[in-house]
C-alpha positions as CSV (number, residue, x, y, z in Angstrom):
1,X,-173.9,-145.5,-35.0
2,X,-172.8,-149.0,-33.9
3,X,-176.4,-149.4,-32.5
4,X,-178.0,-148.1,-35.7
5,X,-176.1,-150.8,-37.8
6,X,-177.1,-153.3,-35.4
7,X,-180.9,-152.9,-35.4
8,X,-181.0,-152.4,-39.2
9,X,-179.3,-155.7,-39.3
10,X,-182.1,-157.3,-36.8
11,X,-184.7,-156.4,-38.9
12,X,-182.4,-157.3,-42.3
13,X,-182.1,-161.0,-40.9
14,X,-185.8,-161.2,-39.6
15,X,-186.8,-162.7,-43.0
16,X,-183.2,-164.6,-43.4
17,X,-183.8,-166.6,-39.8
18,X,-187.2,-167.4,-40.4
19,X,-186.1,-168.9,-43.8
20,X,-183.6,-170.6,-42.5
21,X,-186.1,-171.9,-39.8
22,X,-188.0,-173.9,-42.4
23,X,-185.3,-175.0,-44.4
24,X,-182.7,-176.3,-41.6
25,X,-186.4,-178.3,-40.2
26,X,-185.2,-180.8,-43.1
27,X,-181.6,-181.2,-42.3
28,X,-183.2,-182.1,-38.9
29,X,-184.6,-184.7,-39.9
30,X,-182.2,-186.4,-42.3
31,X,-179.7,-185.8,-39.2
32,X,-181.5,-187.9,-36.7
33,X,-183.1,-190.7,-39.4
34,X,-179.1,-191.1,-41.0
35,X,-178.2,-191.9,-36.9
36,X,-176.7,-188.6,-35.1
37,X,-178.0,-187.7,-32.4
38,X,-180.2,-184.7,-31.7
39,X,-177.5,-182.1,-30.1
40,X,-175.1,-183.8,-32.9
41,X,-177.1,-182.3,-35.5
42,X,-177.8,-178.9,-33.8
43,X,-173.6,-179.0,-32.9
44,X,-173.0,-179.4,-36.8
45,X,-175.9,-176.0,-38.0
46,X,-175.0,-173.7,-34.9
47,X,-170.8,-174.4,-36.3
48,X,-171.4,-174.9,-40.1
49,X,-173.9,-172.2,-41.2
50,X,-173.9,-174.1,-44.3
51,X,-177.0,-176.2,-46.0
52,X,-175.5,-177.4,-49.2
53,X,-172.5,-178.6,-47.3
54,X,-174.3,-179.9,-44.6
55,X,-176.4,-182.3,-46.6
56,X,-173.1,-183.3,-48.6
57,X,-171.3,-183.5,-45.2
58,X,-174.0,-186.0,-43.5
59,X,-174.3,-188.3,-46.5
60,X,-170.4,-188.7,-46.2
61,X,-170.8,-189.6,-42.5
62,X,-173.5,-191.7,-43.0
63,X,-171.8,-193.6,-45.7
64,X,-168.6,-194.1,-43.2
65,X,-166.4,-191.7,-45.8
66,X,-163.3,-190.6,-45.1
67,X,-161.7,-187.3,-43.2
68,X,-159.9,-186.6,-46.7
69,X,-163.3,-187.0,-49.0
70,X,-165.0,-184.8,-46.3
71,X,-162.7,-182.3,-46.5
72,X,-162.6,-181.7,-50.0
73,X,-166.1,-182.0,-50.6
74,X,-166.6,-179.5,-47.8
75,X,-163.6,-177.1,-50.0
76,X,-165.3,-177.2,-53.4
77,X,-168.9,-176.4,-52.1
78,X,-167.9,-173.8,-49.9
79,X,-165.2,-172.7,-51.6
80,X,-167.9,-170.0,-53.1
81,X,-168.0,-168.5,-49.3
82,X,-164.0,-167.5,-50.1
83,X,-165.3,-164.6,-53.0
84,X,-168.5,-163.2,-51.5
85,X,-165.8,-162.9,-48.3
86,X,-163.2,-161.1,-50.5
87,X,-166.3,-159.3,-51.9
88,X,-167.7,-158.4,-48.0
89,X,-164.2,-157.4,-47.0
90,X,-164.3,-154.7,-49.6
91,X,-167.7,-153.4,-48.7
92,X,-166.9,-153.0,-44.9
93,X,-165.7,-150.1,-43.2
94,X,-161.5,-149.2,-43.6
95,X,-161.6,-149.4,-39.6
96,X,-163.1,-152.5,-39.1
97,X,-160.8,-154.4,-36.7
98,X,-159.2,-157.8,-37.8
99,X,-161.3,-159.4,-35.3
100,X,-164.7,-157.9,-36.2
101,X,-163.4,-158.6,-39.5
102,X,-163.4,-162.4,-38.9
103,X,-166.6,-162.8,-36.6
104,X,-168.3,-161.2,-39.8
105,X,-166.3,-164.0,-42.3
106,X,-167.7,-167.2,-39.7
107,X,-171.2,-165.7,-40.8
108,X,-171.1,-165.1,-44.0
109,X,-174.1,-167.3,-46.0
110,X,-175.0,-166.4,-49.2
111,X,-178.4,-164.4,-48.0
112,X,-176.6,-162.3,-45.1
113,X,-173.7,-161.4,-48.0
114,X,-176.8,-161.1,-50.2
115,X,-178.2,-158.4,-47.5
116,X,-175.0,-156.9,-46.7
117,X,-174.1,-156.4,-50.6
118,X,-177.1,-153.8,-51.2
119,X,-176.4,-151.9,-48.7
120,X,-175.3,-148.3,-49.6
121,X,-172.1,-147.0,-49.0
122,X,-169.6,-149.0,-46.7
123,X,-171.1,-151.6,-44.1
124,X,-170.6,-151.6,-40.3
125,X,-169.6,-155.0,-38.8
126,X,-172.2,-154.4,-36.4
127,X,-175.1,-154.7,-39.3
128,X,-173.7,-158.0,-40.1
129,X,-173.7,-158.8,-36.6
130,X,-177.5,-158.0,-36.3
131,X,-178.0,-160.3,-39.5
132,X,-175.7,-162.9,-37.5
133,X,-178.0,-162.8,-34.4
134,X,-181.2,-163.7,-36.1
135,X,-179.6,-165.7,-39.2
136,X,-178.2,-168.8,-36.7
137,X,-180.3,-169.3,-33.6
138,X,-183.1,-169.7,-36.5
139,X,-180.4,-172.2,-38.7
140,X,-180.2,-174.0,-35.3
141,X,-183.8,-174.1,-33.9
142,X,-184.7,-174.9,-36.7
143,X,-182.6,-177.9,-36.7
144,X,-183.1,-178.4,-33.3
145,X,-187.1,-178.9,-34.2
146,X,-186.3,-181.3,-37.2
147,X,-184.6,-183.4,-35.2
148,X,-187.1,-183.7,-32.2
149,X,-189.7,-184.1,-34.6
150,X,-188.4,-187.1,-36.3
151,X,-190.4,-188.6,-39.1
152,X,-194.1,-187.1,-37.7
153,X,-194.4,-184.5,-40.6
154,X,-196.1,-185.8,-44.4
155,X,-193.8,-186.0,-47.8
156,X,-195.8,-182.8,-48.7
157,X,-194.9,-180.5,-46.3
158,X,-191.3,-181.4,-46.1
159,X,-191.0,-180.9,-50.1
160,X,-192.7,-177.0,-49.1
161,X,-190.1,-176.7,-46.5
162,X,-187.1,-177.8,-48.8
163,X,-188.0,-174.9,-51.8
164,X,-188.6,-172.5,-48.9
165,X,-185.2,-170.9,-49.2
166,X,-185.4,-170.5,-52.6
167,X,-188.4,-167.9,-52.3
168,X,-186.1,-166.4,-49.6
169,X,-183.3,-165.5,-51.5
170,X,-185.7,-164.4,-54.7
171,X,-186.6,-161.7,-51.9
172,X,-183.0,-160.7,-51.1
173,X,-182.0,-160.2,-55.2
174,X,-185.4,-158.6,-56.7
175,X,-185.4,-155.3,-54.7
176,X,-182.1,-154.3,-55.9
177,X,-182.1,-155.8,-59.4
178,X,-185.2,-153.5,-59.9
179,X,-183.6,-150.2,-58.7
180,X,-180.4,-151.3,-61.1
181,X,-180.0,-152.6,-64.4
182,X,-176.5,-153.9,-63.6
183,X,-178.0,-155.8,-60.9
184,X,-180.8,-157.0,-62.9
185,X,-178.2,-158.0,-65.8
186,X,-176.2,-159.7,-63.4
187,X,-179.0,-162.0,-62.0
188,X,-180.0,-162.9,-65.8
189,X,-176.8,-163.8,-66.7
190,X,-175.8,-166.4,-63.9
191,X,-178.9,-168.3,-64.3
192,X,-178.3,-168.5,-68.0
193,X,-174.7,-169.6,-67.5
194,X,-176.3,-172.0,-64.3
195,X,-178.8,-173.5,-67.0
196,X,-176.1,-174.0,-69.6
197,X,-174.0,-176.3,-67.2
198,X,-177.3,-178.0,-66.0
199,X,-178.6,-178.5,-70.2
200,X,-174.9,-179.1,-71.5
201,X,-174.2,-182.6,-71.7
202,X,-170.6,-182.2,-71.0
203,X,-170.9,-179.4,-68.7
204,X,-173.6,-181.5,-66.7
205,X,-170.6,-183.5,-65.0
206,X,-169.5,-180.3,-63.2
207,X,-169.8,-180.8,-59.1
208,X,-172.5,-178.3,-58.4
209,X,-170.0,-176.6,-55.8
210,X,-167.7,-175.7,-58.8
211,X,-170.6,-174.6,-60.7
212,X,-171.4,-171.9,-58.4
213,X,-167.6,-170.8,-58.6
214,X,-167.0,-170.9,-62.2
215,X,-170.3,-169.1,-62.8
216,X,-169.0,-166.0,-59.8
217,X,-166.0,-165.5,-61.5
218,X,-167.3,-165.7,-65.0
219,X,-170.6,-163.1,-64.6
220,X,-169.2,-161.2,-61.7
221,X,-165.7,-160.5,-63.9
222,X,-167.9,-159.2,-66.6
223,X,-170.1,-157.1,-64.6
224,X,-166.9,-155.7,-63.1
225,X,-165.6,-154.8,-66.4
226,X,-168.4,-153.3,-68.2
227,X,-170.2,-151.9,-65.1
228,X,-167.5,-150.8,-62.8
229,X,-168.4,-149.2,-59.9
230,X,-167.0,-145.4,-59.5
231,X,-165.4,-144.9,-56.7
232,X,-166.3,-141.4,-55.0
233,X,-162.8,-138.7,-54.9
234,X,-162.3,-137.3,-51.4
235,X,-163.2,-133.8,-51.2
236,X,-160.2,-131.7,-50.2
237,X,-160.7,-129.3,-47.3
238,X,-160.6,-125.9,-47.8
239,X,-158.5,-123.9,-45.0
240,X,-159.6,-120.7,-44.6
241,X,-156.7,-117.8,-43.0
242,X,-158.2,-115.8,-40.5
């Protein structure tokens, strides 16, 4: 069973690595032309897992910011990673150790807890561990390659490799939203609450990492309340006398 979950999350995080591939190519780059140094930049993706707060966390260090400013930007843009884990910790298996519990919360991104999320019926740690084993050696080689390759590679391509995540995590959110309607309603109604604080011009000053929690709580609440998932009773077992 162990070795089941582990395969199907292989081929789950196939897609997710070599997404991750393109897009950490950039973060590269930026890494070594801001001044870290190659195996800096690949220390920071193989420990982070993180793009957005990557990005946020190497303009801090190339401006000379502070340990304070880089820890609270790093809590509000992660700070997102805190529900999908409550979220994940719901959906594994009642067994699951504590440890395998928090091997699973180091690599939780929003396209593995996208992945791990459809899956029916409880989760092994093992899938996520699959996920896991594709998901970060392609975050870091990717890195790894974006930092070697320096500034050899036209405007054009990097601006295909930036949006390349994007088209990932469309593929992670269609398939289900098209078997369910709760899904689907879901997904329409955080990008109408996202383009509300991107259009509103009060709303516009919100950080983008407290966008991403305000608009969890406010469409994942409502789903919760008006399309609760039933929980299945346990079947009582008959004993027969002989």
């Amino acid at each position: 069973m162990k070795s089941e979950s582990f395969r199907k999350g292989l081929k789950d995080g196939i897609p997710i690595g070599l997404g991750y591939l393109a897009v950490s190519f950039t973060f590269g780059m930026m890494a070594v032309q801001g001044g870290l140094g190659i195996w800096q930049a690949v220390l920071i993706s193989l420990t982070n897992l993180t793009s957005a707060g990557q990005l946020a966390g190497l303009d801090i260090i190339v401006a000379g910011g502070t340990y304070w400013e880089m820890a609270l930007t790093q809590l509000i843009i992660n700070l997102r990673y805190c529900l999908m884990s409550f979220s994940l910790s719901q959906k594994l298996k009642r067994d699951e150790a504590w440890g395998h519990r928090y091997v699973v919360a180091f690599g939780v991104t929003d396209e593995i807890f996208g992945v791990s999320a459809s899956q029916p019926g409880k989760v092994s740690a093992y899938y996520n561990y699959g996920a896991m084993c594709v998901a970060i050696p392609g975050w870091t080689l990717g890195t790894l390659l974006g930092a070697v390759s320096g500034s050899l590679l036209p405007d054009f391509i990097m601006s295909a490799l930036g949006v390349a995540i994007y088209g990932m995590f469309l593929a992670v959110i269609i398939p289900p939203a098209k078997k369910n309607r709760a899904v689907l309603g879901v997904v329409v109604a955080a990008m109408a609450v996202s383009c509300l604080f991107a259009v509103m011009p009060v709303l516009k000053k919100v950080s983008s990492g407290f966008v991403i929690i305000i608009t969890t709580i406010l469409v994942a609440g409502a789903a919760a309340y008006f399309c609760p998932i039933k929980e299945e009773e346990p079947k009582e077992e008959c004993i027969h006398e002989d």
